[in-house]
C-alpha positions as CSV (number, residue, x, y, z in Angstrom):
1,X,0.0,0.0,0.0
2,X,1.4,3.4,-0.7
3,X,1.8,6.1,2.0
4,X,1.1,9.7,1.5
5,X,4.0,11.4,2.8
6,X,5.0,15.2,3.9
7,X,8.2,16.9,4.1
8,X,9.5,18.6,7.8
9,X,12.8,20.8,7.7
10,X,14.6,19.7,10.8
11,X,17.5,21.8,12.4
12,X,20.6,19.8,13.6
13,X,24.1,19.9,14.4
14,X,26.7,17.4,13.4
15,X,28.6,16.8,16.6
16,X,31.6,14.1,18.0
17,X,33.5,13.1,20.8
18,X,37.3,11.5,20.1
19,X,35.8,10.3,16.7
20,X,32.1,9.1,18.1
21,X,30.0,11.0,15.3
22,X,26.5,12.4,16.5
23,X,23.7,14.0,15.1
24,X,21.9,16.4,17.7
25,X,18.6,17.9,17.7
26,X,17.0,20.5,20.3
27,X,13.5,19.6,20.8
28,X,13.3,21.5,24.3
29,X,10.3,23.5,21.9
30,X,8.8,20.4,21.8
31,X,8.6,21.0,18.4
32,X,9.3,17.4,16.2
33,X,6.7,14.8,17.0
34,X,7.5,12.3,14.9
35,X,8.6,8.9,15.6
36,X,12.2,8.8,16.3
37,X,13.2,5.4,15.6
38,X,12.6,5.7,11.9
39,X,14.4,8.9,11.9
40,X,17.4,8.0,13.9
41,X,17.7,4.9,10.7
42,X,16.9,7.8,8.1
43,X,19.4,11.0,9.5
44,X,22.1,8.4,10.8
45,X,22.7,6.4,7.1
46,X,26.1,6.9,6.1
47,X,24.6,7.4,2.4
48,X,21.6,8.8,2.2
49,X,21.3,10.7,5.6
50,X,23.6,12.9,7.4
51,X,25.5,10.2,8.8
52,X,26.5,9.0,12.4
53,X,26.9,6.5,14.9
54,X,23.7,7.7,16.6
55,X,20.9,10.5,16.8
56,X,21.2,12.5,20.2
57,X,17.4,14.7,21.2
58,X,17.8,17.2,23.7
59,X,14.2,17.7,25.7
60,X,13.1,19.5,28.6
61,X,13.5,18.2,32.4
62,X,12.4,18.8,35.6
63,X,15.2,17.4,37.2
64,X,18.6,19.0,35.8
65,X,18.9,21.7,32.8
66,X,17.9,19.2,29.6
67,X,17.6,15.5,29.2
68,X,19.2,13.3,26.4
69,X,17.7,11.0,24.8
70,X,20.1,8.7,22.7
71,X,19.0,6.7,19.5
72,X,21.6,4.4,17.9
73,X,21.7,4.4,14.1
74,X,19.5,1.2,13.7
75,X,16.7,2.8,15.3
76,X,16.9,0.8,19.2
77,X,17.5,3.0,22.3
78,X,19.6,1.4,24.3
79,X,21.8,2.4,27.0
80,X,24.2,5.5,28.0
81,X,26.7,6.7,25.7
82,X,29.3,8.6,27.1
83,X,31.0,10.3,24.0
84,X,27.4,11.5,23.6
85,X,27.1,12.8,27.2
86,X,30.3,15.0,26.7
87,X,29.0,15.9,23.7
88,X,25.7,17.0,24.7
89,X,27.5,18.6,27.3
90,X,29.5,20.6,24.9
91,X,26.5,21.6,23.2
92,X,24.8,22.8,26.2
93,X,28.0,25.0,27.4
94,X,28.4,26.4,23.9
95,X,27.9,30.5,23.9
96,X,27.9,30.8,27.6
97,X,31.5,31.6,29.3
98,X,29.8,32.0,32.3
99,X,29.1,28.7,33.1
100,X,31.2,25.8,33.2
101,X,29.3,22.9,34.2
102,X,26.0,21.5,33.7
103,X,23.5,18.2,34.6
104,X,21.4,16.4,32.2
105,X,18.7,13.6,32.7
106,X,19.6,10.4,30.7
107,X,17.6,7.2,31.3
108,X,17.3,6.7,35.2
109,X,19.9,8.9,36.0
110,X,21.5,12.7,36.2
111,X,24.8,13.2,35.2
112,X,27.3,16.3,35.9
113,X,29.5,17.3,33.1
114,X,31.9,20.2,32.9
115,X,34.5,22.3,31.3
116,X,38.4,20.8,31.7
117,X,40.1,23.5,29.3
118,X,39.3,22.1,25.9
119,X,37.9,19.1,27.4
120,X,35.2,18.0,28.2
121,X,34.2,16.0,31.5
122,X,31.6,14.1,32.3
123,X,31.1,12.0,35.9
124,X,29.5,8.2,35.3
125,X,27.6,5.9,36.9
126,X,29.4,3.5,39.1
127,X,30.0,0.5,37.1
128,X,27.6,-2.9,37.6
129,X,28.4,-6.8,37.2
130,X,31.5,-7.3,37.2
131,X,32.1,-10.2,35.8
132,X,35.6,-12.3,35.0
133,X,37.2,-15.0,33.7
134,X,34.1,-16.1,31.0
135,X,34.8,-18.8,28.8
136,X,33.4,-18.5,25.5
137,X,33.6,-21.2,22.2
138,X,34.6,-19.6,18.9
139,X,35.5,-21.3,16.1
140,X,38.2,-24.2,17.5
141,X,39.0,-21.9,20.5
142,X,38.3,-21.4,23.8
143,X,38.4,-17.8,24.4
144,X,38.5,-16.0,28.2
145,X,37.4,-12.2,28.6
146,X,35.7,-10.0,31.0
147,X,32.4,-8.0,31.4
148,X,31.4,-4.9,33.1
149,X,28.5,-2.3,32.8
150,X,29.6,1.3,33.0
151,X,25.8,2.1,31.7
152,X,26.1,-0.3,29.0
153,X,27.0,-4.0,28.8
154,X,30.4,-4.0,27.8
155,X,32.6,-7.6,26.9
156,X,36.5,-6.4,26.9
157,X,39.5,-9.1,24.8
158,X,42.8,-8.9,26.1
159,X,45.2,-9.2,23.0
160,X,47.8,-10.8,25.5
161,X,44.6,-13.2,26.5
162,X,43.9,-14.5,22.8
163,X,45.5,-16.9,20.9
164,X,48.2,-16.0,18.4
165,X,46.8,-17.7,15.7
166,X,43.6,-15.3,16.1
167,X,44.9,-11.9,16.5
168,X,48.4,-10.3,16.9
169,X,48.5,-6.7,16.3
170,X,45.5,-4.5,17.5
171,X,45.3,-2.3,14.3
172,X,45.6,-4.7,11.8
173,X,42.9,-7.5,13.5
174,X,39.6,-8.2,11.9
175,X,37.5,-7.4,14.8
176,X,33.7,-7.6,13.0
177,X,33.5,-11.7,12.6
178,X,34.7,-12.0,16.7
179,X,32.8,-8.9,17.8
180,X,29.8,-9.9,15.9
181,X,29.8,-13.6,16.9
182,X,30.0,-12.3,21.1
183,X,27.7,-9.2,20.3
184,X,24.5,-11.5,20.2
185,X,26.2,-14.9,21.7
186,X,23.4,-16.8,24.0
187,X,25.6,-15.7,27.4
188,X,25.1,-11.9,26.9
189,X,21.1,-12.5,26.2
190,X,18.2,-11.1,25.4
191,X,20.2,-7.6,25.4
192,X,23.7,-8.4,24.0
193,X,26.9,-6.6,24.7
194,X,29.3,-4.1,23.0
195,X,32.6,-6.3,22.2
196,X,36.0,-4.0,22.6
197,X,39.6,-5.3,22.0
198,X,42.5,-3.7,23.7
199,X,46.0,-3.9,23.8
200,X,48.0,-2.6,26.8
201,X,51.1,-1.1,27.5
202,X,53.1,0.6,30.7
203,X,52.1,3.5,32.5
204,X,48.4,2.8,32.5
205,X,48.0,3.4,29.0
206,X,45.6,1.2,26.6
207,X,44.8,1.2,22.8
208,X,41.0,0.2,21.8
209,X,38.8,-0.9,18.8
210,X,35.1,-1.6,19.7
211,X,32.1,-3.4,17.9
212,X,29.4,-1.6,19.3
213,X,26.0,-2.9,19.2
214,X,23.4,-1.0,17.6
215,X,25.7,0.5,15.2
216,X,26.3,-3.2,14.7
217,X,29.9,-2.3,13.2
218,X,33.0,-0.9,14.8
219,X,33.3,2.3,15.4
220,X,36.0,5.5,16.0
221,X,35.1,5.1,19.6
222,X,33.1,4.5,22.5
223,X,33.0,6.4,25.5
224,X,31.3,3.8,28.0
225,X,33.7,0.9,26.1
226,X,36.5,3.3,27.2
227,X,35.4,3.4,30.9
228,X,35.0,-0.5,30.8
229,X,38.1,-1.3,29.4
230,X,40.2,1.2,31.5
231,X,38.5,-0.4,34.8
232,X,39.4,-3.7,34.0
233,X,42.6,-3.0,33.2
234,X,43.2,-1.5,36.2
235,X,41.5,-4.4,38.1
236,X,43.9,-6.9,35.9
237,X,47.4,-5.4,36.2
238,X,46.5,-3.2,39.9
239,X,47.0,0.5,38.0
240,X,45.9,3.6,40.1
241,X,43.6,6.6,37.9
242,X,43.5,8.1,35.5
243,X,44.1,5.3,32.8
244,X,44.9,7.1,29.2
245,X,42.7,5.2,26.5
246,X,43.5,5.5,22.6
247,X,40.7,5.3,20.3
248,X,40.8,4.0,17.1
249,X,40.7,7.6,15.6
250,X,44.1,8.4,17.6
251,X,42.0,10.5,19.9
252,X,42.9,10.3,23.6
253,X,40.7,9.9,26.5
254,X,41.1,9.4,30.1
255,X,39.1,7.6,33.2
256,X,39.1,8.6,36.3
257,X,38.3,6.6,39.3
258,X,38.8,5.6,42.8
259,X,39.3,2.2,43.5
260,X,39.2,-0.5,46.9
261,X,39.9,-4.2,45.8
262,X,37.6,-4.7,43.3
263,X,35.0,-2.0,43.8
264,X,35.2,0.9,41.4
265,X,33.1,4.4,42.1
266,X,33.2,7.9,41.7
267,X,33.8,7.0,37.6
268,X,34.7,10.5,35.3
269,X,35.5,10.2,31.4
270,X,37.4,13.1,29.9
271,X,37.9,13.9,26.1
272,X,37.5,16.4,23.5
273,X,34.3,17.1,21.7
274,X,33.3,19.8,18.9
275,X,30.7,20.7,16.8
276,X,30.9,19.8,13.0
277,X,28.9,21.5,11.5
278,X,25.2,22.9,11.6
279,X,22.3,22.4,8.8
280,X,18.6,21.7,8.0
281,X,17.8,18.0,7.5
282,X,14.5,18.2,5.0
283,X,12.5,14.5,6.6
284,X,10.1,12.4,4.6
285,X,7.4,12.0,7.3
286,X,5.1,8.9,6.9
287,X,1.4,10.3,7.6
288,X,-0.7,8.2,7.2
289,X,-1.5,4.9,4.2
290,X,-3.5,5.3,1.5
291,X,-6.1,2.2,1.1
């Protein structure tokens, strides 16, 4: 059946975080009412949309200056992403010297974010189910890695922890068969986990590629991958904060945290952000079908 359609001119600005792309749109007019899982698929295609790794809507709150809502590209709203906090942050602090911090409502929680010279800071939820040591089948190998939820399920591979046959160097690894495969395996069910792959090296420093789910594909980074990745590292080889994390775009972020055995809190994630650019998005809006 055909659809009769109309046309809406949407206002947006292209924004990332340490290579995490983002489109943003301020809806605190409560102005776009249209169903936002079709549009995060539409504005987020690589081709025939703006392009990004996820739509970001900023909306009005009672409970701290905006709330973000976060879409990933294939439409599902998942959980907290953390390059898009510091991001919306950004956003939110842009034009106003005056202020250098602000909160924002995200899912069940209010986070504090702030100005850290030409970063941008942003404090996180304490981490969640730690879990180590899992065994998991692939292909003729049985594989060991780690989980953690720093506000979204996060699965991190130690290169030293994998068999040489598999993987050697970090940036030359095929990460999308492995990251796939763990993304939806039947441990990590019904909601599935992001899948990151780090190598380590002296002085609390790591290097990070990350098959994130809902983009389903790697991508430049991943802010709440970062977080879980540092963590366990530091859990692993007993390093003290900050722990300096390299993204696959060569961007460099840092966690913060305070740490007793094996409980982690008071959780920050530091990095740069900028706008890309700014523009009008013209939307095919589905109205109704046409019997």
């Amino acid at each position: 059946m055909p659809q009769s359609t109309d046309k809406i001119e949407i206002e947006f600005t292209k924004i990332e975080g340490a290579g995490n792309d983002f489109v943003l749109i301020d809806n605190r007019a409560g102005l776009y009412k249209f169903p936002l899982t079709e549009f995060a698929q539409a504005v987020c295609h690589r081709h025939n949309g703006i392009g990004a790794d996820g739509l970001i809507v900023l909306e009005n709150s009672k409970k701290a200056d905006f709330k973000m809502r976060y879409i990933n590209s294939d439409g599902s709203e998942g959980g907290m992403c953390g390059n898009g906090g510091r991001c919306v942050a950004h956003f939110g602090l842009l034009g106003n010297q005056t202020k250098n911090s602000l909160q924002f409502e995200a899912l069940d929680n209010i986070y504090k974010a702030e100005r850290a010279g030409q970063n941008i800071r942003l404090w996180m939820k304490n981490p969640i189910d730690l879990k180590r040591n899992i065994k998991i089948f692939y292909q003729d190998y049985e594989l060991t890695t780690d989980y953690i939820n720093t506000g979204a399920p996060h699965t991190v591979f130690f290169l030293t922890d994998l068999p040489g046959s598999l993987y050697n160097k970090l940036d030359s690894m095929e990460i999308l068969p492995i990251g796939k495969y763990v993304r939806y395996h039947p441990s990590y069910a019904p909601e599935g986990t992001n899948v990151n792959f780090i190598e380590t090296s002296l002085n609390r420093k790591i290097s990070i590629r990350t098959y994130e789910r809902g983009v389903e594909d790697e991508t430049l980074a991943c802010g709440t991958g970062s977080v879980a990745s540092a963590i366990l590292s530091a859990l692993k080889f007993d390093w003290q904060s900050p722990v300096e994390v390299f993204t696959r775009s060569k961007s460099k972020l840092l966690v913060y945290f305070k740490r007793e055995s094996n409980v982690i809190t008071d959780v920050i994630l530091e990095g740069p952000a900028r706008v890309v650019f700014t523009g009008k998005f013209n939307y095919s809006l589905p109205l109704k079908r046409i019997v």
